[in-house]
C-alpha positions, 0 to 999 in steps of 0.5 A, spaced: 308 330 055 312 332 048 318 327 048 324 327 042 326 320 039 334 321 037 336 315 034 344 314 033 348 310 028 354 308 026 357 312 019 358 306 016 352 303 017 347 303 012 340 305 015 336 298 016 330 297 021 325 300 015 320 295 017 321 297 025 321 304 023 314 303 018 311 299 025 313 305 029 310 310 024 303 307 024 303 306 031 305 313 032 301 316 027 294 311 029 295 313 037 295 321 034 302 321 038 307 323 032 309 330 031 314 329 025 321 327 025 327 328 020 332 324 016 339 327 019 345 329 013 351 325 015 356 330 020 361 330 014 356 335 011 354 339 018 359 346 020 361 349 027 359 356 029 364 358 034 365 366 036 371 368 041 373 374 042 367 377 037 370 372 032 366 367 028 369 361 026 366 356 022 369 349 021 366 344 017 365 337 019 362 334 025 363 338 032 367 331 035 369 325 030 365 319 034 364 312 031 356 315 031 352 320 030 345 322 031 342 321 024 334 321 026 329 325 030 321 323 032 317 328 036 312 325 040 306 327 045 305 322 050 301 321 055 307 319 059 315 316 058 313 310 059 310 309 053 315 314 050 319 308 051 314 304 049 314 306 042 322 307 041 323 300 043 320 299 036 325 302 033 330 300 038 331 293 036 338 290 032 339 289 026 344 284 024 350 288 021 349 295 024 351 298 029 345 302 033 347 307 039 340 306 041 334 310 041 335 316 047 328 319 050 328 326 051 324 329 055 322 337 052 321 343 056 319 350 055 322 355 056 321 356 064 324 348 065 317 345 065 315 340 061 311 341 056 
C-alpha cells in the first residue's frame, strides 16, 4: 500500500529532527519502503489559482494564514498502515523549541478510490 507522510511545522520554527529525519531515511530506504519526498517552500512563496465566472484569479501567499504549514512529504510503500505509522513515528518526535503538527499518514488511492 502507498502511504504519503505530510509532515506540518510551524513557520517560525527552524527545521530540527535531522538525526530523526537521517534515522527515517535509512530505515526507509533499507526496507526498500522509500519512494521520494520533498522539502516544501515556505507558503509566503506559493499562489492561489482560483476560476469564478471564467475568471482566473491568482493571489499569492498561502491558501489560509495558519500557525503551520505542511513543509515536508515521504511517500512510502508498505505492506500495512502500521507500519506506515511506525516509521512516521521516527519523525514524529519533539524537538526542544519547535512547534511540530505531527506526521499525518495518508492513505493513496487510485483513481477508481482503491487503495493502490
Amino acid at each position: 500500500m502507498k502511504f504519503v507522510l505530510n509532515l506540518y511545522r510551524d513557520r517560525a520554527a527552524p527545521r530540527g529532527a535531522d538525526g530523526d529525519h537521517r534515522r527515517f531515511l535509512a530505515a526507509a530506504h533499507e526496507a526498500g519502503e522509500l519512494i521520494g519526498g520533498h522539502v516544501l517552500a515556505d507558503p509566503s512563496h506559493s499562489v492561489v489559482v482560483r476560476v469564478r465566472d471564467g475568471v482566473t484569479a491568482v493571489v499569492r501567499g498561502p491558501r489560509r494564514p495558519a500557525p503551520g504549514h505542511l513543509a515536508e512529504q515521504y511517500l512510502l510503500d508498505c505492506e500495512s498502515l502500521e507500519r506506515a505509522v511506525e516509521l512516521a513515528a521516527l519523525i514524529a518526535g519533539d524537538e526542544p523549541g519547535e512547534e511540530s503538527g505531527g506526521v499525518e499518514v495518508r492513505p493513496l488511492m487510485n483513481p477508481a478510490g482503491l487503495e493502490m
